[in-house]
C-alpha positions as CSV (number, residue, x, y, z in Angstrom):
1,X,82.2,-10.1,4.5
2,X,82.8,-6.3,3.7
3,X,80.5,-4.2,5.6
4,X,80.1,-0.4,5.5
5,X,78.0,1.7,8.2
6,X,75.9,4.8,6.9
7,X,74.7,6.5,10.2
8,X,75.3,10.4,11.8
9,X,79.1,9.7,13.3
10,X,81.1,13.1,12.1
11,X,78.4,15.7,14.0
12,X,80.1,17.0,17.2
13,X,77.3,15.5,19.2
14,X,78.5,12.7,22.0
15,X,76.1,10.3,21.4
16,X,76.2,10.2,17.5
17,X,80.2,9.5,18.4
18,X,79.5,7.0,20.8
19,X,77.0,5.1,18.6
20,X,79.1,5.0,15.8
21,X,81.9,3.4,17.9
22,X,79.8,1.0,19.5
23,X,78.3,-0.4,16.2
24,X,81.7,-0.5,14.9
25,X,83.3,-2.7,17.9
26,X,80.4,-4.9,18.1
27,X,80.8,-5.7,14.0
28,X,84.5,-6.2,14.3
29,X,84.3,-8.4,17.1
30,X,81.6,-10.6,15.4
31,X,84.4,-11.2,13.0
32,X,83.1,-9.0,10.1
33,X,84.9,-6.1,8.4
34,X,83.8,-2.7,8.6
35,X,84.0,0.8,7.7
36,X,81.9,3.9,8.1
37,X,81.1,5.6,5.1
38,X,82.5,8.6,5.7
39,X,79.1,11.2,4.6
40,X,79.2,14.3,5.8
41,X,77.6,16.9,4.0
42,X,78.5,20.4,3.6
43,X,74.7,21.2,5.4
44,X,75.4,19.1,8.2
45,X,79.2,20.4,8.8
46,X,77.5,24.1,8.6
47,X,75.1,22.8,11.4
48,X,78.4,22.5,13.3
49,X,80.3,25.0,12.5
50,X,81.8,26.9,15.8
51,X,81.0,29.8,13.5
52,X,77.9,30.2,11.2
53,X,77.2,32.3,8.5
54,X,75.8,35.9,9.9
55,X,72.5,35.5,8.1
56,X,69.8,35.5,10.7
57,X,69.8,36.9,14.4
58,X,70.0,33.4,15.7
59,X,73.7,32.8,14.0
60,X,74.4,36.1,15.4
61,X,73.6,35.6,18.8
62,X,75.4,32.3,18.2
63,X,78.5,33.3,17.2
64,X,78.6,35.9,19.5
65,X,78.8,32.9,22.4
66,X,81.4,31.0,20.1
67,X,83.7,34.6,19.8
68,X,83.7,34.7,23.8
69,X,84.3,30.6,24.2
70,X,86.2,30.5,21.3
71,X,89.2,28.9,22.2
72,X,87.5,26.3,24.1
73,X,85.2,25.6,21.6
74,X,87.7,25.0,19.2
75,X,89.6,23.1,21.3
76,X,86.0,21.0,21.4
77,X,85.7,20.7,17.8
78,X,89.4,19.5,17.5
79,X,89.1,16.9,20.1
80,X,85.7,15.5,18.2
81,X,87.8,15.1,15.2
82,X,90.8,13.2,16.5
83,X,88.5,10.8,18.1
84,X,87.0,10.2,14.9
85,X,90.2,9.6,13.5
86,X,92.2,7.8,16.1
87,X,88.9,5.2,17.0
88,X,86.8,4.9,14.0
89,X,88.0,2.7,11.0
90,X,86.2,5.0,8.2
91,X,85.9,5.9,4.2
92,X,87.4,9.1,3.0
93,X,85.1,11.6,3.3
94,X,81.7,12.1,1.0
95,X,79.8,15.1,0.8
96,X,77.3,14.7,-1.7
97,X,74.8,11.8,-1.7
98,X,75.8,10.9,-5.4
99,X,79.2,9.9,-3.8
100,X,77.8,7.9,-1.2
101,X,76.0,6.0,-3.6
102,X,79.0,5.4,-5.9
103,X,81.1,4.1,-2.5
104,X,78.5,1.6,-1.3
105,X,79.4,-0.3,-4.6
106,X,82.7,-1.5,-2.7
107,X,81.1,-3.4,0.5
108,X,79.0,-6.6,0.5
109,X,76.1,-5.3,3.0
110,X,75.0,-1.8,4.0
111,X,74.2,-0.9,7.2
112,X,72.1,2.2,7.8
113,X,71.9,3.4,11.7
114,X,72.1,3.9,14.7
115,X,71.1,7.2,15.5
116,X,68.0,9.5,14.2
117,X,68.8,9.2,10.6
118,X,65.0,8.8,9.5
119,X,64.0,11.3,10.9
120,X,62.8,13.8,7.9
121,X,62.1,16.6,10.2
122,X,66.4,16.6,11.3
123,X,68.3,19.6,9.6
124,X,70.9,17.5,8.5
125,X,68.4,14.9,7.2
126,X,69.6,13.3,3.6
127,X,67.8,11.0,1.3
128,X,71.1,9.0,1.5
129,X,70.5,7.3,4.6
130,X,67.1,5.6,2.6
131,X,69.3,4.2,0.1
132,X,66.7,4.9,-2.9
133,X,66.8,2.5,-5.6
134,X,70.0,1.0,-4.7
135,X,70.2,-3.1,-5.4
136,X,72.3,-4.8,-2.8
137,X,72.1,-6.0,0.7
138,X,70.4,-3.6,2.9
139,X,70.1,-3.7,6.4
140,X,68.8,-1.4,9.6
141,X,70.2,-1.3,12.9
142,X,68.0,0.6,15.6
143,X,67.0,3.4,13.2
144,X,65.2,6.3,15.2
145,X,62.9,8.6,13.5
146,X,63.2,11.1,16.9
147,X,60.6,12.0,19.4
148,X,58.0,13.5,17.4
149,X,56.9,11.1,15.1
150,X,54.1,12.7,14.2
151,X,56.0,15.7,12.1
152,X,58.0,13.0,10.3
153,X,57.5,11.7,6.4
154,X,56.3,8.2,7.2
155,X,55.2,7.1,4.1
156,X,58.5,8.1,2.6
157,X,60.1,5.9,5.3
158,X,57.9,2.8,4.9
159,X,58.1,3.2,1.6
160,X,61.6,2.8,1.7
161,X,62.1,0.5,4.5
162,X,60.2,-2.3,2.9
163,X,63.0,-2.1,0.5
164,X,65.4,-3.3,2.6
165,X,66.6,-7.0,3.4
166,X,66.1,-6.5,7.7
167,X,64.8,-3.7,9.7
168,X,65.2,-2.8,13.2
169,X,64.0,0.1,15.3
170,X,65.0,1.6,18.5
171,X,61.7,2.8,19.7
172,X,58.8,0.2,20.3
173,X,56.7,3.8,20.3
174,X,58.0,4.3,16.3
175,X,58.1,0.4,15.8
176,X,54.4,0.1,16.2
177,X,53.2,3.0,14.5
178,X,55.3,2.1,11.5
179,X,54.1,-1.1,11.7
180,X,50.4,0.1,11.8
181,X,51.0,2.1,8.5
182,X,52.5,-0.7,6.4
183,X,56.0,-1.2,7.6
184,X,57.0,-4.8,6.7
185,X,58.2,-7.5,9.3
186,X,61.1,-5.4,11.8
187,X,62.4,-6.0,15.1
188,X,63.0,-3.7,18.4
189,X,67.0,-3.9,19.3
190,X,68.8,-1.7,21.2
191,X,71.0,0.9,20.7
192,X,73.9,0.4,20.2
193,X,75.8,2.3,22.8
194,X,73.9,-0.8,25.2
195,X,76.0,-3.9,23.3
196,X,79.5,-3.0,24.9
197,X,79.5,-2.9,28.9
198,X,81.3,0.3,30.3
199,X,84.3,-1.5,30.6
200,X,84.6,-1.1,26.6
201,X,83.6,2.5,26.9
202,X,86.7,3.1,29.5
203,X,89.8,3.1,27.0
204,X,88.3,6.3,25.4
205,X,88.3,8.2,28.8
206,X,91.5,10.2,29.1
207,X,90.9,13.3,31.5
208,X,89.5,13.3,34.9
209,X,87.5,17.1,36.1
210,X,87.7,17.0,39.5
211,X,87.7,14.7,42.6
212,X,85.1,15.9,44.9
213,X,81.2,15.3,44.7
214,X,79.6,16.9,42.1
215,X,76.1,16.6,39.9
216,X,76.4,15.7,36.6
217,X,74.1,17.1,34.4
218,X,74.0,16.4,30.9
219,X,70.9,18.1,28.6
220,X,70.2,19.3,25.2
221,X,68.0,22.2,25.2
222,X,68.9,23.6,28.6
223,X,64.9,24.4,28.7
224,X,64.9,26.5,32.1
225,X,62.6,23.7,33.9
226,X,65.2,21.1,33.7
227,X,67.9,23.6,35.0
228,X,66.3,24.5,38.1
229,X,65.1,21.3,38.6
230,X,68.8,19.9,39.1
231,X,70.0,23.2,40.8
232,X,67.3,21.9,43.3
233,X,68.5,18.7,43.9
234,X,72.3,20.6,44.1
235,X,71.0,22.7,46.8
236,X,69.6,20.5,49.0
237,X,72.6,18.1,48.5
238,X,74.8,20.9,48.6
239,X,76.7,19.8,46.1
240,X,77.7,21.6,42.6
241,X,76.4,21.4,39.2
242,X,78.3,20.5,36.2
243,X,77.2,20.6,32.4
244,X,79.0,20.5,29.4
245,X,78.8,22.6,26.0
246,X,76.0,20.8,23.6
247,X,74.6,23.8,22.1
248,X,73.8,27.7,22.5
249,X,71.0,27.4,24.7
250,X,74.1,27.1,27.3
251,X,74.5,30.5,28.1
252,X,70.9,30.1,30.6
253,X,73.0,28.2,32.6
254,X,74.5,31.0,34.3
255,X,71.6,32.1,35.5
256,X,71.3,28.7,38.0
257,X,74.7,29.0,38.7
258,X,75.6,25.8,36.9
259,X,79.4,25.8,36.2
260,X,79.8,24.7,31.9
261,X,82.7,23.2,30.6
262,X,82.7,24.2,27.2
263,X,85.6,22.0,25.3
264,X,84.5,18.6,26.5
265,X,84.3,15.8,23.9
266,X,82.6,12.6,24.2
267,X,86.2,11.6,26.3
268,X,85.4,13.6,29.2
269,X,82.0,13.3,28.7
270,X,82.2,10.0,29.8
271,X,84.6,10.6,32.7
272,X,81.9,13.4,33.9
273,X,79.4,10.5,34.0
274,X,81.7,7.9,35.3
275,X,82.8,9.9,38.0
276,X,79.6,12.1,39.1
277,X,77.6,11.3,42.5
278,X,74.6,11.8,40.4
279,X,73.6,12.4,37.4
280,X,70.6,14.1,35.9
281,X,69.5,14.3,32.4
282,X,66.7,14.9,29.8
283,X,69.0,13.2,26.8
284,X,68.8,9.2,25.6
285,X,72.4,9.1,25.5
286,X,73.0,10.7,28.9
287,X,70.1,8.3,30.3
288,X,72.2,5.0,28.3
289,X,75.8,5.8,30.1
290,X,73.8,7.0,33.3
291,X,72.6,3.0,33.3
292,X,76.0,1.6,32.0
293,X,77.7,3.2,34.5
294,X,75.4,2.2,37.5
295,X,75.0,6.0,38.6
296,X,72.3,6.9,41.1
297,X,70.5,9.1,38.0
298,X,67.3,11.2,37.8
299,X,65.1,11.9,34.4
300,X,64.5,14.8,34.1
301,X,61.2,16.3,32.2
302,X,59.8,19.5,31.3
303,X,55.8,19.7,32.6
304,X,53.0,21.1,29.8
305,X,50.7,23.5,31.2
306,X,48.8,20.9,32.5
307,X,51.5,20.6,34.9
308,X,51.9,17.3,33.8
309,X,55.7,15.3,33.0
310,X,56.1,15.5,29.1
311,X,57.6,12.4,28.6
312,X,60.1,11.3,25.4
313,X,59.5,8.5,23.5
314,X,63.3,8.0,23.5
315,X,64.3,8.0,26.5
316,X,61.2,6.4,28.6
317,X,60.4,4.0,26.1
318,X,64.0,3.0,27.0
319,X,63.1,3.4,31.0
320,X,60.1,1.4,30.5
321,X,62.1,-1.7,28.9
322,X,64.1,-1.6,32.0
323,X,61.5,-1.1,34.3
324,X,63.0,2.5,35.5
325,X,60.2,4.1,35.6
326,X,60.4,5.8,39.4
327,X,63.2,8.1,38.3
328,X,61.5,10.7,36.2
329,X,61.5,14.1,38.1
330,X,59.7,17.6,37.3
331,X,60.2,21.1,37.8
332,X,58.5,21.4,41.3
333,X,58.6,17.7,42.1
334,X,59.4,16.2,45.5
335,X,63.2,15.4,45.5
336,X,63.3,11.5,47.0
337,X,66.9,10.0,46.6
338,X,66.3,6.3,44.9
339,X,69.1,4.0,43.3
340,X,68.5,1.8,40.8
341,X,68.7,-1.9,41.5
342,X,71.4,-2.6,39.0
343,X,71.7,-5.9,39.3
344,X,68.1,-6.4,38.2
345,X,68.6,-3.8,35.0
346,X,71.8,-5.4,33.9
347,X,70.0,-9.0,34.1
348,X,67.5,-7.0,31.6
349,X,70.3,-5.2,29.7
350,X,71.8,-8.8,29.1
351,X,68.7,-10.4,27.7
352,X,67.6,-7.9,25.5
353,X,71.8,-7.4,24.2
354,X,71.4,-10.7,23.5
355,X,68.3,-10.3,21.5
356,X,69.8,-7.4,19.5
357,X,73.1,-9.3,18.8
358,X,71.1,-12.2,17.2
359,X,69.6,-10.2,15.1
360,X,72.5,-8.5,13.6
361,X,74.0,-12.1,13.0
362,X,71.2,-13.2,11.4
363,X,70.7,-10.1,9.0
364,X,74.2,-10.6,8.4
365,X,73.9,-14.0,7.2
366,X,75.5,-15.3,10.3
367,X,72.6,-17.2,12.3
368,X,69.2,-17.9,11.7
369,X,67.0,-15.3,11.9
């Protein structure tokens, strides 16, 4: 059986990589031939650009970062794109949705996900990853719609979704409300960095940072409550902070005194996890290889003006499944040191791996669903 995966794999972001990878493995090992179709629109290579057009102040500012970091940024952006070559079996590349439509034509089933590709609200968001009117065998694999569910095109989702063969979702949060609107019979699997163990992930570390202690900390939006909540727990650890480059928001990092490494690919990435004393994070992916890797980790959250945690569908929908709950930290928040009992979670992590794999082998044709 010819497969072919449509999901976000070419942005320079380490957990669309990661994804992409795991899917991949997991399909090949099941026996089954694949290949990413290789989309990746013009819009969505602008997003990641190390230089953007100079048409608003925010590409400005941006490439004024990019100019001072350039050479490790590019050194970044190269590294992303031999990964992609040297570890994921994929198509030539697309960059218009009529092409991706005209290449699906060559596999048996389509596979749309991981990652947030429903979500309508995304900047690189294409009609594509619906598949519209296209008559063959159509499957999901822990689709996302993001965390704010509430901004996204749901009936344009449902409406499509019901026209595929299988469904699955990666948030019981989006599951449910879908399901609640019209969405037709779909499952909750899990992503699909959690169906390979870390030993899987280990061939693709290459480069180790240091060898003393150090916190990992591994964010998005470098919002300043989530920086000086892990400088906090550095200072009364004494221990350093490390980030890496995500986006532009970095340069507020320097105002904590939290050292960035700016050409890290998803590589080091994973050695910085692997190899951290702790790690702290507000991102579903660093949360995933925090778990994998059976770190002593800390969620961190941003607090409303409530002075309340905002939480993240995401990411503690994924805490809750594993009954991690305790680990969630705010800005302000008593620092207690607490290490997850791993050999509970990976008892969960097995069961619901388990789940997920059976459901890909029966949409597949491979079991009984």
């Amino acid at each position: 059986m010819k497969t072919g995966t449509l999901t976000f794999h070419a942005p320079n972001n380490n957990g669309s990589f990661l994804q992409a990878y795991a899917l991949q493995n997991v399909l090949i090992k099941m026996g089954l031939e694949n290949e990413i179709i290789n989309y990746y629109s013009e819009k969505q290579e602008e997003q990641y650009k190390v230089f953007r057009k100079n048409n608003s102040i925010s590409n400005l500012f941006r490439n004024l970062i990019s100019l001072f970091h350039f050479g490790k940024l590019n050194s970044r952006f190269r590294q992303f794109n031999e990964l992609r070559e040297q570890f994921l079996l994929m198509t030539p590349r697309l960059k218009t949705e009529r092409e991706v439509y005209q290449t699906i034509e060559d596999y048996d089933v389509i596979i749309c996900g991981s990652d947030q590709i429903w979500n309508t609200e995304a900047r690189d968001f294409s009609e594509a990853y619906l598949l519209p009117d296209i008559d063959k065998k159509k499957i999901t694999y822990a689709v996302s719609c993001g965390s704010k569910l509430g901004a996204v095109d749901c009936d344009t989702i449902i409406r499509h979704a019901n026209d595929f063969d299988y469904n699955s979702f990666r948030e019981r949060s989006t599951l449910l409300e879908l399901q609640q609107r019209g969405l037709k019979s779909s499952k909750l699997v899990l992503d699909p960095t959690l169906l390979l163990d870390s030993d899987s992930y280990n061939r693709l570390i290459t480069k180790t940072i240091r060898d003393d202690k150090y916190i990992f900390l591994y964010t998005i939006n470098y919002s300043d409550q989530v920086l000086q909540t892990a400088k906090a727990i550095g200072d009364s650890l004494n221990l350093p902070v490390l980030t890496v480059f995500t986006g532009y928001s970095v340069y507020k990092c320097k105002k904590f005194g939290i050292k960035v490494i700016y050409d890290a690919a998803p590589d080091m990435f994973l050695g910085l996890i692997k190899n951290a004393y702790i790690t702290c994070t507000n991102s579903f992916h660093g949360t995933v290889f925090s778990i994998l890797y059976h770190k002593e980790f800390y969620r961190l959250c941003d607090k409303d003006t409530n002075g309340k945690n905002i939480y993240d569908d995401r990411i503690d929908g994924l805490l809750n499944e594993l009954d991690i709950r305790e680990n969630s930290l705010g800005i302000g928040d008593n620092f207690t040191r607490n290490i997850p009992d791993y050999t509970d979670i990976d008892k969960k992590i097995e069961a619901l791996r388990a789940e997920s794999l059976h459901y890909i082998e029966s949409a597949l044709g491979k079991g009984n669903y």
